[in-house]
C-alpha positions in Angstrom: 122.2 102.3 85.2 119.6 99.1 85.7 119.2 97.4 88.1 118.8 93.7 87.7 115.9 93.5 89.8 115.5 89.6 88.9 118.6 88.8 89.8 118.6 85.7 92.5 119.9 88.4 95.3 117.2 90.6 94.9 115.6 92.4 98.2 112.0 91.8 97.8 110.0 94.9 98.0 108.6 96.1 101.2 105.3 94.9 102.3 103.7 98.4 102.2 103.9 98.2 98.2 101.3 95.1 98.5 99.5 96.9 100.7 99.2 100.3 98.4 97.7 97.5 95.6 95.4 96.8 98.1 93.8 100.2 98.5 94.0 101.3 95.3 92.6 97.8 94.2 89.5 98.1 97.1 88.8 102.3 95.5 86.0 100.9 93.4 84.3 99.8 96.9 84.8 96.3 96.1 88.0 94.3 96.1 87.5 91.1 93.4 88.7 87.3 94.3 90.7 88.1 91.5 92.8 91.4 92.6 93.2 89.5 96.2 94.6 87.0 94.6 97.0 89.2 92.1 98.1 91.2 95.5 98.7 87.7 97.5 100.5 86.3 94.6 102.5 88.9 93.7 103.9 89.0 97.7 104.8 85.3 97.3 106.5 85.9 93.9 108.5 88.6 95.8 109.8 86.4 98.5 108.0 88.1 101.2 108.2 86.4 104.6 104.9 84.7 106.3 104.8 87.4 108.8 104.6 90.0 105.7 102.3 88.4 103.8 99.7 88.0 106.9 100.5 91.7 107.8 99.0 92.1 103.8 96.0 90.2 104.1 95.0 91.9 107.1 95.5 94.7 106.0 93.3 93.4 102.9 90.6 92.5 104.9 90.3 95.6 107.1 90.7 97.9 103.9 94.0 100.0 104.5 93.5 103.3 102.9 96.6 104.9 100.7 97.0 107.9 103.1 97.5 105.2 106.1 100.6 103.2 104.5 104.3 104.8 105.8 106.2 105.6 102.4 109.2 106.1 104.2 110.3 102.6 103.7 109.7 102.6 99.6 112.9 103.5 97.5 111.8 105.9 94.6 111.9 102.6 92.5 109.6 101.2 94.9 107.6 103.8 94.7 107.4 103.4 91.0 106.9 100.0 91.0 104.2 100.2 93.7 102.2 102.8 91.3 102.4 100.7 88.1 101.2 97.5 89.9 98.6 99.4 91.5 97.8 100.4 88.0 98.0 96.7 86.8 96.0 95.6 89.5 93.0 98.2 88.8 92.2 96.4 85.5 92.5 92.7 87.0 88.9 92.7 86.7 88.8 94.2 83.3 88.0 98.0 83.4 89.2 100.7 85.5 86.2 102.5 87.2 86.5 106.8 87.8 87.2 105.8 91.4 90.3 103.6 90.4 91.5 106.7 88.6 91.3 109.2 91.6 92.8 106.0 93.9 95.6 106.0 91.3 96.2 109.7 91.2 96.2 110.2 94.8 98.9 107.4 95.3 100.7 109.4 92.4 100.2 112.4 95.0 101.5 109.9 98.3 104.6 108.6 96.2 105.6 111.7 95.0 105.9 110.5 91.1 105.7 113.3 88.4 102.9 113.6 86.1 105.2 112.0 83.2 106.1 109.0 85.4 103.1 108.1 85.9 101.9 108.6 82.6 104.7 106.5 81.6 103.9 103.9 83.7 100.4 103.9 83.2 101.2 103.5 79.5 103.5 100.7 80.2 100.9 98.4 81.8 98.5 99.3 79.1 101.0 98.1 76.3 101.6 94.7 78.6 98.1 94.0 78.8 97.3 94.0 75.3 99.9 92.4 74.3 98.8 90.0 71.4 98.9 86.8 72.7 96.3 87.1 74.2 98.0 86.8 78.1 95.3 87.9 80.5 96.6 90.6 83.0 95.8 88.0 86.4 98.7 85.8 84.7 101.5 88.8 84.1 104.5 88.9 85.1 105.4 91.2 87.4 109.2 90.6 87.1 108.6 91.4 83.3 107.0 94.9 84.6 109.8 95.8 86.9 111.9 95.1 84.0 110.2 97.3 81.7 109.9 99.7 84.3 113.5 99.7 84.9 114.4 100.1 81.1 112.8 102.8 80.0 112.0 105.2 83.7 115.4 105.0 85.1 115.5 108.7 84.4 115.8 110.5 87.7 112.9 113.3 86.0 110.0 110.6 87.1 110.7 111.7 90.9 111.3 115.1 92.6 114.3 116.1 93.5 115.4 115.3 96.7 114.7 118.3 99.3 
């Protein structure tokens, strides 16, 4: 079954997925103007609350590392979500560098996702950014991704099963 994440009832995501984009985005040992400003925006899009979003920024400017975020909180959508942003916002500034790529896997590791769904949603972000016309990644919709995402990895085989 989907789930209409865009649905005006929504629960916005938890605050640790913004602040998983924001150590996978800072891996490269810098964090662009433009990958803050992807992360911040994407909070507000969400719905976060003030208190959340300074939590993020903070967490922004002290440079969080992935191991240091609590995953408890994140629903295995969540966690899927979180990973195919964090994917998204690794090429904000146009190339993913070798230390995006071990970022990325090692939040694969951290959010438990399978080698496929994470392939998957790798692939999924590629085929959004190059979409023909011609919309830059720092403008995508990220309800459009959670849409995608929910269409075609709502098969439980993306996550472990539960232990």
């Amino acid at each position: 079954m989907v789930l209409d994440a865009m649905s005006d009832g929504h629960k916005p995501l938890p605050r640790e997925v913004f602040i998983l984009l924001a150590a996978v985005a800072r891996a490269d040992g810098k964090l662009d103007d433009e990958e803050v400003d992807a992360i911040a925006r994407a909070a507000v899009d969400e719905g976060l609350d003030l208190a959340e979003i300074e939590a993020i920024e903070k967490a922004i400017r002290d440079g969080t590392s992935i191991d240091e975020v609590d995953i408890q909180a994140l629903s295995a959508r969540d966690r899927l979500y979180a990973y195919a942003v964090a994917s998204w916002v690794s090429l904000v500034d146009g190339e993913r560098t070798e230390r995006e790529d071990a970022a990325l896997f090692s939040l694969a590791f951290v959010l438990r996702l399978t080698p496929r769904g994470r392939q998957e949603a790798d692939e999924i972000v590629r085929e959004l950014f190059l979409k023909p016309d011609g919309d830059k990644l720092a403008r995508f919709d990220l309800k459009g991704l959670r849409a995608s995402l929910e269409q075609r990895l709502s098969k439980p085989s993306h996550f472990p099963p539960p232990a």
